[in-house]
N, CA, C and O atoms as a GROMACS GRO file, in nm:
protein
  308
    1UNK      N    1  -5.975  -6.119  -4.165
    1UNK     CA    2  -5.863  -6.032  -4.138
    1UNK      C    3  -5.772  -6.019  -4.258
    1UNK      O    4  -5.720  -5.914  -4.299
    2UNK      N    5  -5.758  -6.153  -4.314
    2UNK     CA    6  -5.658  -6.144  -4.458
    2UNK      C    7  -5.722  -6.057  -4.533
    2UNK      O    8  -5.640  -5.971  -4.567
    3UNK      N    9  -5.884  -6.024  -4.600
    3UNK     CA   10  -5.889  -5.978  -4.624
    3UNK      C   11  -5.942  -5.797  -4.653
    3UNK      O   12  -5.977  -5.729  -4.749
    4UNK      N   13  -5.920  -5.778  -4.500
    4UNK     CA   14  -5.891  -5.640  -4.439
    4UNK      C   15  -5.791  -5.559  -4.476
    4UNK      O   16  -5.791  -5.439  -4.504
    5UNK      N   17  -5.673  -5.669  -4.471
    5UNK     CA   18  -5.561  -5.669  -4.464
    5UNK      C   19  -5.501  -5.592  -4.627
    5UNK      O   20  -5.431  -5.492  -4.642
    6UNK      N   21  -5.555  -5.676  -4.720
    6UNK     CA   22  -5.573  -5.683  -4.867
    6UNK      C   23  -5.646  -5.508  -4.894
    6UNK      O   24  -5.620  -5.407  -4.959
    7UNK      N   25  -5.710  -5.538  -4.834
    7UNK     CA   26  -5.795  -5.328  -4.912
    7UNK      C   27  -5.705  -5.270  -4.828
    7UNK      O   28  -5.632  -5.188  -4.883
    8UNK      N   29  -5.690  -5.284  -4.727
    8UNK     CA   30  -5.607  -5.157  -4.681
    8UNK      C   31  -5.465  -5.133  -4.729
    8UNK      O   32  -5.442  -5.016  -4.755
    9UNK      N   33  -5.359  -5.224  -4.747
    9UNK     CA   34  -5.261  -5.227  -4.808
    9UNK      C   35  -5.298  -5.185  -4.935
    9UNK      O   36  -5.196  -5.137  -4.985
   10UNK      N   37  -5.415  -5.177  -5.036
   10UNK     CA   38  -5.436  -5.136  -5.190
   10UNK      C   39  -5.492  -5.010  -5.145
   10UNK      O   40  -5.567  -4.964  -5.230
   11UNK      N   41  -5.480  -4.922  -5.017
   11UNK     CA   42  -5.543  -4.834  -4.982
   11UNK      C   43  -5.671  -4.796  -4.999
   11UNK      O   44  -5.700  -4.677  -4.997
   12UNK      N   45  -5.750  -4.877  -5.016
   12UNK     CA   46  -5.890  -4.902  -5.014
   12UNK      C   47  -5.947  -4.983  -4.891
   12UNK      O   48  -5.961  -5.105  -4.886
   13UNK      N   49  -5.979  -4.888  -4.790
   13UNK     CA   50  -6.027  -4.865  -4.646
   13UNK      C   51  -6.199  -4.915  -4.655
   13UNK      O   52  -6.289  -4.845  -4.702
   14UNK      N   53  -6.207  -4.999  -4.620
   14UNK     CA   54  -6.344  -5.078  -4.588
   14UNK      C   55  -6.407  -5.036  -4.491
   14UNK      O   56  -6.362  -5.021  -4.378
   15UNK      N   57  -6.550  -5.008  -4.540
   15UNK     CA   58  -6.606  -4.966  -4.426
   15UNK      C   59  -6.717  -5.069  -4.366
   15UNK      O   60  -6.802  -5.042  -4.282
   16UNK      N   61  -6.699  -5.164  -4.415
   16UNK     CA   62  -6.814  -5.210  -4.380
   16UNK      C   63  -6.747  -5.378  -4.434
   16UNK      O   64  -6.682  -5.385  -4.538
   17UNK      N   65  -6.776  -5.505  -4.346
   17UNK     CA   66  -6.694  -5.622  -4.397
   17UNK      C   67  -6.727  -5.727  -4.262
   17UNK      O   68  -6.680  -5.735  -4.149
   18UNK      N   69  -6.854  -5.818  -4.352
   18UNK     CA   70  -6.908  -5.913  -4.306
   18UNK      C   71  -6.935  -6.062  -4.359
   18UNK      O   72  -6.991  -6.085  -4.466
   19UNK      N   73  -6.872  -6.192  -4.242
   19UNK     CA   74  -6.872  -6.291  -4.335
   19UNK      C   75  -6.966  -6.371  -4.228
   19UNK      O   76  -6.979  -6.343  -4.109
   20UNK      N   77  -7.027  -6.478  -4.301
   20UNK     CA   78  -7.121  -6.593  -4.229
   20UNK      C   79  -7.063  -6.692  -4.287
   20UNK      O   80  -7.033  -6.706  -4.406
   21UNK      N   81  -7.044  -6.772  -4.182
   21UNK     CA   82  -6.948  -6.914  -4.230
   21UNK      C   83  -7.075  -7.015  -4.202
   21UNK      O   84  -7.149  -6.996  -4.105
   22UNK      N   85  -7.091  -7.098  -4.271
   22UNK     CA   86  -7.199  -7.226  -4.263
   22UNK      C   87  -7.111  -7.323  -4.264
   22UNK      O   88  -7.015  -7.333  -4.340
   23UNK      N   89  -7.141  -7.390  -4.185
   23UNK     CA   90  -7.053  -7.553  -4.146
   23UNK      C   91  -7.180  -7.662  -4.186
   23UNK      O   92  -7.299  -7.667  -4.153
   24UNK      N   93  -7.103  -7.738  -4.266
   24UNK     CA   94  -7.173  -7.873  -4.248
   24UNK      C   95  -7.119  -8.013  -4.214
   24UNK      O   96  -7.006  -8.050  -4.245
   25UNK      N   97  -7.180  -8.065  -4.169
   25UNK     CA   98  -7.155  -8.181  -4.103
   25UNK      C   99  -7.239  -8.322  -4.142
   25UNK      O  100  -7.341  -8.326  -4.210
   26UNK      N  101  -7.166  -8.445  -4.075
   26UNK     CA  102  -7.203  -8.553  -4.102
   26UNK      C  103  -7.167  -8.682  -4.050
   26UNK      O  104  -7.059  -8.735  -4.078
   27UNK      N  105  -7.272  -8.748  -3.958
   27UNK     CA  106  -7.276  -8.840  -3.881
   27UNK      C  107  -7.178  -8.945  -3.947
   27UNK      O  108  -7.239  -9.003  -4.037
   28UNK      N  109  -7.037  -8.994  -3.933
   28UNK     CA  110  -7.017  -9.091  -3.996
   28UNK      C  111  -6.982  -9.216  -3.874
   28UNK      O  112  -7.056  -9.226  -3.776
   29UNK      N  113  -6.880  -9.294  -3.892
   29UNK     CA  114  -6.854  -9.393  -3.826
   29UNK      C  115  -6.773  -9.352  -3.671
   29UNK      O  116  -6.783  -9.404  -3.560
   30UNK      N  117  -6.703  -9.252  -3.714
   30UNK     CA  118  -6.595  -9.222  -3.567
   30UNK      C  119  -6.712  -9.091  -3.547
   30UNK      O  120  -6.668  -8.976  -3.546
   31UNK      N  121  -6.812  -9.106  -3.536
   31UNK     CA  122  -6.914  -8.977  -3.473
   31UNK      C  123  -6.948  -8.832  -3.542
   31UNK      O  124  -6.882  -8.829  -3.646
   32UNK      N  125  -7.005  -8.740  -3.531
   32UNK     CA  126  -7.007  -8.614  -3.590
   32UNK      C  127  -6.879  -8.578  -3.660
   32UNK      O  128  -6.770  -8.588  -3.603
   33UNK      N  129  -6.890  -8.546  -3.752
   33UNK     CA  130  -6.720  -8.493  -3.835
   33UNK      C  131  -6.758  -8.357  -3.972
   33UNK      O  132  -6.817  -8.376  -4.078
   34UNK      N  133  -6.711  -8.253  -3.928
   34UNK     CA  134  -6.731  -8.116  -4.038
   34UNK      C  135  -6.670  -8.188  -4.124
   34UNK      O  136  -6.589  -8.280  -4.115
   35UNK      N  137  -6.739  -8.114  -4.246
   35UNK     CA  138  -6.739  -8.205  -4.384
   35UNK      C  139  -6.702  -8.098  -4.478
   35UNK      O  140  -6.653  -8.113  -4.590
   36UNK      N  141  -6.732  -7.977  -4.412
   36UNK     CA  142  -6.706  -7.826  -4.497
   36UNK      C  143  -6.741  -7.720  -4.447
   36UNK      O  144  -6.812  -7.714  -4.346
   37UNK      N  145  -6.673  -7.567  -4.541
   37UNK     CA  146  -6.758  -7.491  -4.439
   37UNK      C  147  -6.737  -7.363  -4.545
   37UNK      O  148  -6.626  -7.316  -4.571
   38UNK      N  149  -6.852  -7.320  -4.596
   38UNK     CA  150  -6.877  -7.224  -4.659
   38UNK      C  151  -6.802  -7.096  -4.566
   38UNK      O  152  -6.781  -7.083  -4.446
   39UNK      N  153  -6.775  -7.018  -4.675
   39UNK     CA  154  -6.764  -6.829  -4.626
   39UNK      C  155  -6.813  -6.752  -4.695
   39UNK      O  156  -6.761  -6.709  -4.798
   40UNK      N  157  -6.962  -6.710  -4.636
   40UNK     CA  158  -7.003  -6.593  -4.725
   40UNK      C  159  -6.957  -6.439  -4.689
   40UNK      O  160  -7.001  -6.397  -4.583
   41UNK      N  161  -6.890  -6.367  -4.750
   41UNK     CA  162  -6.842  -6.260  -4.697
   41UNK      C  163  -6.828  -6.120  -4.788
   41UNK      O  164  -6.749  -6.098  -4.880
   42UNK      N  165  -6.943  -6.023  -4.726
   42UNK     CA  166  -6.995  -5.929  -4.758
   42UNK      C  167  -6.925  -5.826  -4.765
   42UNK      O  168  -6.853  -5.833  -4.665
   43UNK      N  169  -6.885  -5.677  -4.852
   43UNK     CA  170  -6.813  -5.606  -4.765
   43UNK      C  171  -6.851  -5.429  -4.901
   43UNK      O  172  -6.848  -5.407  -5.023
   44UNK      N  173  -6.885  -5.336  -4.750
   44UNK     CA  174  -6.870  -5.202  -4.858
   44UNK      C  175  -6.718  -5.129  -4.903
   44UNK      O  176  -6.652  -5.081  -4.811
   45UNK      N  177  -6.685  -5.125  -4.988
   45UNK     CA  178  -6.527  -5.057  -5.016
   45UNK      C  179  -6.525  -4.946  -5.076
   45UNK      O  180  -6.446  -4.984  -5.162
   46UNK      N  181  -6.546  -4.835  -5.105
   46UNK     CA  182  -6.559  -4.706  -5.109
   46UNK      C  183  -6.466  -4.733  -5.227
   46UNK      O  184  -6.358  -4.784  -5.197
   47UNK      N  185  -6.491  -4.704  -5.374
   47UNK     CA  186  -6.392  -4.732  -5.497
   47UNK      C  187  -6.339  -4.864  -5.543
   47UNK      O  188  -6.254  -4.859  -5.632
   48UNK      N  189  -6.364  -4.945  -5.510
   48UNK     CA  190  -6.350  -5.106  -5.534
   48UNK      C  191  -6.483  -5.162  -5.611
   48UNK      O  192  -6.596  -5.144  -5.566
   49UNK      N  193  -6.456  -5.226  -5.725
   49UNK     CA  194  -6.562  -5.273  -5.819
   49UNK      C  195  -6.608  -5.428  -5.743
   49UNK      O  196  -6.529  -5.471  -5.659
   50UNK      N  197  -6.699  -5.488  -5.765
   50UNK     CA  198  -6.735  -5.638  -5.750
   50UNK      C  199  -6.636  -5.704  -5.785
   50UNK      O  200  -6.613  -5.795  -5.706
   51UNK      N  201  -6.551  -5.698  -5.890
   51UNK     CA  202  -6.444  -5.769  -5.975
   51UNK      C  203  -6.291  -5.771  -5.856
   51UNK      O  204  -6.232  -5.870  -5.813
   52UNK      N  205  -6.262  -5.620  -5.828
   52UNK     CA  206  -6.180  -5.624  -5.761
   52UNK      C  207  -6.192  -5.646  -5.619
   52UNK      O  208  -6.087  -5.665  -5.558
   53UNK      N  209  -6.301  -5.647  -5.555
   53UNK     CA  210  -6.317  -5.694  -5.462
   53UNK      C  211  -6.307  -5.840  -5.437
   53UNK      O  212  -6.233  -5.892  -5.353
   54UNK      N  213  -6.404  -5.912  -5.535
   54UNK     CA  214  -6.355  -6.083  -5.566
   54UNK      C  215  -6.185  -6.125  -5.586
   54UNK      O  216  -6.124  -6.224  -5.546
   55UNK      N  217  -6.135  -5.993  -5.672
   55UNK     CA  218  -5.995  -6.050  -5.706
   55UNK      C  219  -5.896  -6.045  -5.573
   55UNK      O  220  -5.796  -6.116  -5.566
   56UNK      N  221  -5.927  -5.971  -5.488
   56UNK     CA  222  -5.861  -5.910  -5.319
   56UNK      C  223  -5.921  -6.028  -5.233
   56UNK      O  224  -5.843  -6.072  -5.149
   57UNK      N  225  -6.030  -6.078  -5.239
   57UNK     CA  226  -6.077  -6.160  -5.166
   57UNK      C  227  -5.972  -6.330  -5.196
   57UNK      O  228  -5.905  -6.388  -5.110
   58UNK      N  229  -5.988  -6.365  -5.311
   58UNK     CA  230  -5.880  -6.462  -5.380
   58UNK      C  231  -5.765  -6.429  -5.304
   58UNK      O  232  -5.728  -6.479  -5.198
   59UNK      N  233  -5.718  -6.349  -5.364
   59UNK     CA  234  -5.546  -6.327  -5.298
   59UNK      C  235  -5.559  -6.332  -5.145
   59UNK      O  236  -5.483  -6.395  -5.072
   60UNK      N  237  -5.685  -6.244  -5.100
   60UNK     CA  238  -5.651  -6.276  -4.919
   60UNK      C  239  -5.623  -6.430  -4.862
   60UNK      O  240  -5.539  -6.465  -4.779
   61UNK      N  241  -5.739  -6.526  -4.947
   61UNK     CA  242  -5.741  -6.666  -4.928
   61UNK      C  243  -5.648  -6.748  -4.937
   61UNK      O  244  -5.602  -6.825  -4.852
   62UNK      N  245  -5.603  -6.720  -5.106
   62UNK     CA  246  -5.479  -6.785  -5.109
   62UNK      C  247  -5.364  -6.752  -5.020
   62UNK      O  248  -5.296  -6.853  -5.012
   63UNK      N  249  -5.317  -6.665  -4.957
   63UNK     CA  250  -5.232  -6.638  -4.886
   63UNK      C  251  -5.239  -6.620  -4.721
   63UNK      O  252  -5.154  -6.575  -4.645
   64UNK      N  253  -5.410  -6.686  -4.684
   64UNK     CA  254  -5.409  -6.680  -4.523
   64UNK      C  255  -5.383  -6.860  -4.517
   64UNK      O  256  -5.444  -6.954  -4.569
   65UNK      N  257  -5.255  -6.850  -4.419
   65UNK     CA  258  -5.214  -6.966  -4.346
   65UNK      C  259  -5.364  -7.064  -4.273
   65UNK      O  260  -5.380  -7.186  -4.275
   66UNK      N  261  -5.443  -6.974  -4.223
   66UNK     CA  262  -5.561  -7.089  -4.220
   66UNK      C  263  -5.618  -7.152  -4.340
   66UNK      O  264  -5.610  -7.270  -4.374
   67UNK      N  265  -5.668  -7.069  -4.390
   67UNK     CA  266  -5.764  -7.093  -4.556
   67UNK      C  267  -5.673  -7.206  -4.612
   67UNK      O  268  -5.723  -7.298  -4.677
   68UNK      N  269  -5.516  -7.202  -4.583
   68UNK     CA  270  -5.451  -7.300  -4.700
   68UNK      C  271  -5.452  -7.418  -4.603
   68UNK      O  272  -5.466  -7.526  -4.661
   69UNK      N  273  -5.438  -7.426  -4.438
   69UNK     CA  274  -5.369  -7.524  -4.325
   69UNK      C  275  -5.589  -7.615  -4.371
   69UNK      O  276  -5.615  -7.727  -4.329
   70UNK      N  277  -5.678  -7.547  -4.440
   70UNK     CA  278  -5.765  -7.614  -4.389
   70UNK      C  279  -5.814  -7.680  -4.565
   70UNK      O  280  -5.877  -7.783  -4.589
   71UNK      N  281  -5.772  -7.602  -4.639
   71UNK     CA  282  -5.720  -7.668  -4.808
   71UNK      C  283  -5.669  -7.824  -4.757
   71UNK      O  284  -5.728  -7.932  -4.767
   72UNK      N  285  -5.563  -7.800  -4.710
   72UNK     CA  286  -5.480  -7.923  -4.699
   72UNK      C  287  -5.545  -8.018  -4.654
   72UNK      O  288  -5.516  -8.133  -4.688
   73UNK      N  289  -5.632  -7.996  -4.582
   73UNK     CA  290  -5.695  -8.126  -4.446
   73UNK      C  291  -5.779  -8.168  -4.582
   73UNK      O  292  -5.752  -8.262  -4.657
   74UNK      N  293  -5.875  -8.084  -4.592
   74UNK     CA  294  -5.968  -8.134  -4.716
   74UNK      C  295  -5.911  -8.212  -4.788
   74UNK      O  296  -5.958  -8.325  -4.777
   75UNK      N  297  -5.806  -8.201  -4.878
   75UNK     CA  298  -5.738  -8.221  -4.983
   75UNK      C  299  -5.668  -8.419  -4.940
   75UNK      O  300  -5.650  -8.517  -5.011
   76UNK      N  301  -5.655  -8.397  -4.825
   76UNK     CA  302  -5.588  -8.529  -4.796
   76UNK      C  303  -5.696  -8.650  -4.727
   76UNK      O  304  -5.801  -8.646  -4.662
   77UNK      N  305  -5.598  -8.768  -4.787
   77UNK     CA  306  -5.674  -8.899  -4.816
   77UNK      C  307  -5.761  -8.920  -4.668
   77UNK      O  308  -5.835  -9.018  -4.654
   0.00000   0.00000   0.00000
């Protein structure tokens, strides 16, 4: 959605915008526990280069409250 959000506000209307998230996981001591989780995420933009599409995708990330609330978890001890 953040980065829906991102082309359309640069007025570059997506027509097409698909992601596959892969989770991985790993048996540890307190039971099954996600360990990570990829986002592959596809998308057609009618005037948007590979470059600027990567650079819109960044900014959507950095600035969606999940993407950063799940940074943090990672990030801590």
């Amino acid at each position: 959605m953040a980065l829906a959000f991102q082309l359309t506000g640069a007025g570059k209307e997506p027509t097409e915008l698909s992601t596959v998230a892969t989770v991985s996981m790993e048996k540890q001591d307190i039971g099954w526990t996600i360990v990570a989780i990829a986002l592959d995420t596809h998308g057609v933009v009618p005037g948007v280069t590979a470059e600027e599409f990567q650079q819109m995708a960044d900014a959507a990330k950095n600035g969606c409250p999940i993407s950063r609330a799940l940074a943090a978890v990672h990030r801590s001890p």
